[in-house]
Each structure stands twice: as C-alpha cells, then as structure tokens.
MARBA-3410 file (N, C-alpha, C, O; in Angstrom, 1 decimal):
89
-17.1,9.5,-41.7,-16.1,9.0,-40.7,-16.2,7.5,-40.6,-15.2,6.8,-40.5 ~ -17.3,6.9,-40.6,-18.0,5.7,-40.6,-16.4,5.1,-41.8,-15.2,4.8,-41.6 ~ -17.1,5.3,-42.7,-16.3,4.7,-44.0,-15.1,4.2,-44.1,-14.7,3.2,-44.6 ~ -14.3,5.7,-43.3,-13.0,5.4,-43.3,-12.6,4.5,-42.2,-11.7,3.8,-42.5 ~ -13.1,4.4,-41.2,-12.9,3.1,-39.9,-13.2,2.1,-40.9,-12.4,1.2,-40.8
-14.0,1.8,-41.6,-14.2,0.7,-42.6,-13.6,0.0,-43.0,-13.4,-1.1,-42.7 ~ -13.0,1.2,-44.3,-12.2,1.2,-45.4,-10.0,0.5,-44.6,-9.1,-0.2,-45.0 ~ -10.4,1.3,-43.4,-9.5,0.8,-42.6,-9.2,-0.8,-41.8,-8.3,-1.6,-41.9 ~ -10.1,-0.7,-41.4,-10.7,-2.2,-40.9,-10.1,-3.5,-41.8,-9.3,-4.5,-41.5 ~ -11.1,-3.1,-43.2,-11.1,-3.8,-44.3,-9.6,-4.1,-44.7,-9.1,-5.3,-44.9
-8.9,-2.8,-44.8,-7.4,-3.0,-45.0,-6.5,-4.1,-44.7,-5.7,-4.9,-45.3 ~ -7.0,-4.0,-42.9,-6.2,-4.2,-41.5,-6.3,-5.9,-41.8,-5.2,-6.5,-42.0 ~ -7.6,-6.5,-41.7,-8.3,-8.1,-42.5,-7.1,-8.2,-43.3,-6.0,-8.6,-42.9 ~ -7.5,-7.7,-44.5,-7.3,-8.4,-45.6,-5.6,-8.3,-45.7,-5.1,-9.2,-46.3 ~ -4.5,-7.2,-45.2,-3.5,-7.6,-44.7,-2.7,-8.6,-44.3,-1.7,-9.2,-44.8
-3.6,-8.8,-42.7,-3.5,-10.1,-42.0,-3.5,-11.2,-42.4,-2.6,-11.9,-42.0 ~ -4.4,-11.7,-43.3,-5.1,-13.3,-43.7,-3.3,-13.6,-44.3,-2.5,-12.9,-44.9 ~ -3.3,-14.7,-44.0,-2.4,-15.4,-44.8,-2.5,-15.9,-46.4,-3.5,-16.4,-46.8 ~ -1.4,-15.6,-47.3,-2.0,-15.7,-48.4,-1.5,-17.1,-48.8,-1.0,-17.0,-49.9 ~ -1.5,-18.6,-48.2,-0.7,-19.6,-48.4,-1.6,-20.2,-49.3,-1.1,-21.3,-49.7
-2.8,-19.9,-50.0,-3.2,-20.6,-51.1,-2.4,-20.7,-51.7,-2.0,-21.8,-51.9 ~ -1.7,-19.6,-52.4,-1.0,-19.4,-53.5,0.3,-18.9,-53.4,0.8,-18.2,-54.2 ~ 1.2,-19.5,-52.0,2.4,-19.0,-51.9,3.3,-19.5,-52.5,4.3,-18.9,-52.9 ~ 3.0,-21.1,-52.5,4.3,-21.5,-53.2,4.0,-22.7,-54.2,4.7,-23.7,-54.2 ~ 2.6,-22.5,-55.2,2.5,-23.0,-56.4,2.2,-22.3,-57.6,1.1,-21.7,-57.6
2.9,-22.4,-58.5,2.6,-22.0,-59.6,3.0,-22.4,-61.0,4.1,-22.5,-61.6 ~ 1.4,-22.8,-61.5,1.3,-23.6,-62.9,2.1,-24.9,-62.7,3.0,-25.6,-63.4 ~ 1.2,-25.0,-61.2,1.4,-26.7,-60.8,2.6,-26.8,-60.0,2.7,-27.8,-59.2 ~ 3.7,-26.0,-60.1,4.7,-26.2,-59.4,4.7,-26.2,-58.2,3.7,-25.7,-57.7 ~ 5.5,-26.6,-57.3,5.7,-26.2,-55.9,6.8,-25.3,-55.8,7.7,-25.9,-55.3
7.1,-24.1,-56.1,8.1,-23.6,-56.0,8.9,-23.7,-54.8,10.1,-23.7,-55.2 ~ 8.8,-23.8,-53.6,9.3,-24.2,-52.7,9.7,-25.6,-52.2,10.2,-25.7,-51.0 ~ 9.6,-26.1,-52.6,10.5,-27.7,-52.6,11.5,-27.2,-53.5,12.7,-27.2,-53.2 ~ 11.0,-26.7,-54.8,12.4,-26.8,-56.3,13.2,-26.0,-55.7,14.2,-26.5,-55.1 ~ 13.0,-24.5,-55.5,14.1,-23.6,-55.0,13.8,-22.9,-53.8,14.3,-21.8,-53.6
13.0,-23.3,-52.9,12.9,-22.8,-51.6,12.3,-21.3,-51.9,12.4,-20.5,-51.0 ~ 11.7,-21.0,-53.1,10.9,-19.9,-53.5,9.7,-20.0,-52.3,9.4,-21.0,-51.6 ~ 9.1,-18.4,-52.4,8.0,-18.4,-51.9,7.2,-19.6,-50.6,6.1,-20.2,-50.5 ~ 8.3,-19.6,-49.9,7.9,-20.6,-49.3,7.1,-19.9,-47.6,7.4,-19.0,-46.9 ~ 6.3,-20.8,-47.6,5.6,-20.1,-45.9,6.0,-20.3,-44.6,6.6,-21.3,-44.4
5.8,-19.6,-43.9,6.7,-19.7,-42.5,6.0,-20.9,-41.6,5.3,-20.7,-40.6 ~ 6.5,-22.1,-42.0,5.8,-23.1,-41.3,7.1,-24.2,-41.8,7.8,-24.2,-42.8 ~ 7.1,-25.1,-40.8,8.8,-26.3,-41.0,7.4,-27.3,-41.4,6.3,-27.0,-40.9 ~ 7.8,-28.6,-42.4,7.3,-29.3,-42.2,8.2,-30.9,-42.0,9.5,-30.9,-41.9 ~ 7.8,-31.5,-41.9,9.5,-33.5,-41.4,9.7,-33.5,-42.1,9.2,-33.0,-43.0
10.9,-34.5,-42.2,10.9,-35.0,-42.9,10.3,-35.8,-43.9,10.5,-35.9,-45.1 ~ 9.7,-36.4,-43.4,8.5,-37.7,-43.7,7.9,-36.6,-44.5,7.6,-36.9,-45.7 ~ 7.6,-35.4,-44.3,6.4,-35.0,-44.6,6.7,-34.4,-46.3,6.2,-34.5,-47.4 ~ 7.9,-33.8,-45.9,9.0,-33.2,-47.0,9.3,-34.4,-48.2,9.0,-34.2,-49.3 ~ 9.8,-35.4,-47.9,9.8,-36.7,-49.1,8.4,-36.8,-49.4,8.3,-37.1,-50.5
7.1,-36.8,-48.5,6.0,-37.4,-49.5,6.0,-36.3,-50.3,6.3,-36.6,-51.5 ~ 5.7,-35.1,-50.0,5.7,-33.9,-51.2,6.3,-33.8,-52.5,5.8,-33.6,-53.6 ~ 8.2,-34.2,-52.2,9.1,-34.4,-52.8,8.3,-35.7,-53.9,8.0,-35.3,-55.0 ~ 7.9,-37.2,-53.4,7.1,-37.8,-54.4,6.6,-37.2,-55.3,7.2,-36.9,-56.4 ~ 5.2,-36.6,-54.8,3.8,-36.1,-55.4,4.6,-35.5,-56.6,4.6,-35.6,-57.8
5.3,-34.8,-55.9,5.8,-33.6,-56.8,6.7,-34.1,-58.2,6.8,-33.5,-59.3 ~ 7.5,-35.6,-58.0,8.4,-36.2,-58.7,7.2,-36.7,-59.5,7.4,-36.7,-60.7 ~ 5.6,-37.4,-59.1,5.4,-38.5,-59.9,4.3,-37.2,-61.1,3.6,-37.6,-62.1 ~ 4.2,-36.2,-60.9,3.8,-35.4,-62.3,4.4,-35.6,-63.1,3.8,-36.0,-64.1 ~ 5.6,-35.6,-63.1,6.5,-35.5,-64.5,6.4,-34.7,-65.1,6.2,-33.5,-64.7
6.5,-34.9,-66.1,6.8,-34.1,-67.4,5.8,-32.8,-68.0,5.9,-31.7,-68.5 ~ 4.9,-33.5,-67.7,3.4,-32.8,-67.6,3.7,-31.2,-67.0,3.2,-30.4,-67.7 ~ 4.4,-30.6,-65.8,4.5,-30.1,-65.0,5.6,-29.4,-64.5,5.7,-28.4,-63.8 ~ 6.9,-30.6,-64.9,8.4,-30.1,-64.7,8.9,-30.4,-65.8,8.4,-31.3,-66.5 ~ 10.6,-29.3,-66.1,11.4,-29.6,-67.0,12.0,-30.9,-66.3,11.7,-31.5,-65.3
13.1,-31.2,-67.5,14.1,-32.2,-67.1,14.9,-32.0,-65.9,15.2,-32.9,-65.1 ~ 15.3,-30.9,-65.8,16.4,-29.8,-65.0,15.7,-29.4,-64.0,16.4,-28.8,-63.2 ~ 14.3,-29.6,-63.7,13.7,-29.6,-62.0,13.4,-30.9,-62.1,13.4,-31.1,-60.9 ~ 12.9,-32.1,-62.6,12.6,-33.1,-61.8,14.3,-33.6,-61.8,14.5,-34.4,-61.0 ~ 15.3,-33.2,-62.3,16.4,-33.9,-62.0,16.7,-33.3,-60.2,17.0,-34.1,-59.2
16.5,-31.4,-60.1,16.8,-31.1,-58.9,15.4,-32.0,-57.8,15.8,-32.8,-57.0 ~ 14.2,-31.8,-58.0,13.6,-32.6,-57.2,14.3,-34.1,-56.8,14.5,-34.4,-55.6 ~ 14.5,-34.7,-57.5,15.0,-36.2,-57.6,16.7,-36.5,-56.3,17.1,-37.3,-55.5 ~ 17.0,-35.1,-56.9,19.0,-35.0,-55.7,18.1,-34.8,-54.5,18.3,-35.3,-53.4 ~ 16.8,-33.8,-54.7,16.7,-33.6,-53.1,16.0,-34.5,-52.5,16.0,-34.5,-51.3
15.2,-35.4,-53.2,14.6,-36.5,-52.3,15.7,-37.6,-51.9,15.7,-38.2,-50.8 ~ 16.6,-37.9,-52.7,17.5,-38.8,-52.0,18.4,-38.2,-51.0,19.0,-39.0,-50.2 ~ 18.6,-37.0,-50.9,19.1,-36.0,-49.8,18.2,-36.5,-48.7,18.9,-37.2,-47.9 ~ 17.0,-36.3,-48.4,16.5,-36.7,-47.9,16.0,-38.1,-47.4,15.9,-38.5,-46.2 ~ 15.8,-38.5,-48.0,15.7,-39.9,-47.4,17.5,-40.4,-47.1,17.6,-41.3,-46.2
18.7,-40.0,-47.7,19.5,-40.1,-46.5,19.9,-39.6,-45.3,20.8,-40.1,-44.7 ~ 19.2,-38.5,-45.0,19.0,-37.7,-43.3,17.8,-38.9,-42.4,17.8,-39.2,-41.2 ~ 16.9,-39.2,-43.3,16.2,-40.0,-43.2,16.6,-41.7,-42.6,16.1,-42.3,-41.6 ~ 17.5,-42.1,-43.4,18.6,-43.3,-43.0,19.2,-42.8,-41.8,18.7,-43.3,-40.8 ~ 20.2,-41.8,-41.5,21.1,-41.9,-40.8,20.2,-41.1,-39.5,20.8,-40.5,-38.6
19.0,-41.2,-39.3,17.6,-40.9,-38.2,17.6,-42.2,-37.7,18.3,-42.6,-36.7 ~ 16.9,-43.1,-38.4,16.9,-44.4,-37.8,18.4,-45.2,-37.6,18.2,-46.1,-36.8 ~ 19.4,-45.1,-37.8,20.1,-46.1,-37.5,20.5,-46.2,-36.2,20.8,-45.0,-35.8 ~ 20.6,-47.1,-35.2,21.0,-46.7,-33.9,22.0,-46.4,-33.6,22.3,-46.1,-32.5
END
C-alpha cells in the first residue's frame, strides 16, 4: 500500500513541476518568439520581448534559416514601433 501512495505522490510532483527548461527551445531556437510555439504561460514587455528578439537575431545563420531571421527581424521592428508610439507624448 506504502508503494502505491508513492508511486502516486511521485506522479502528482513530477506532473506539477513546470517543464519551462525546455518549452520553447529547440536546437537553439526559441520557438516562441518565431511562431508563438510552445510558449509558457507567463507575458514578458516589451523591452524584455525586443532584447530576446536581439539575442535571438544576433545567432544568425548558425541557428536560423533565412525565412526565420527574416520573420524575427518584421517582429522586432513591430516592436520597437509599439515601442515608439509608448513614449511619444
């Protein structure tokens, strides 16, 4: 009986834990910037959103095709003009 409260327990854990190591990168990607794949239930700013958008632009080639750093590239200037029209008074 022991075991199965265990084996249960153990379930119940390992369920719960969030798995955001590995929710939204893969083989370097951020899948969730490119296509809003796998992404985790947490908002992050803007600000925070363009630095990622960087990081993620300055791999290059190494890491993305032409055809996602092109889509990264529309969404950071997307961004930084939500960004512009924040600050203007």
């Amino acid at each position: 009986m022991k075991k199965k409260h265990l084996f249960i327990a153990v379930c119940a854990l390992a369920l719960s834990t969030p798995m955001m190591s590995y929710a939204s990168v893969e083989n370097g990607k951020d899948l969730c910037l490119l296509n809003s794949d796998n992404c985790p239930n947490r908002t992050l700013s803007i600000v925070e959103i363009i630095a990622k958008l960087q990081n993620e632009i300055n791999k290059g080639g190494t890491v993305y095709t032409a055809d996602e750093l092109r889509i990264l590239n529309a969404k950071l200037a997307e961004y930084q003009g939500f960004m512009d029209q924040m600050q203007r008074p």
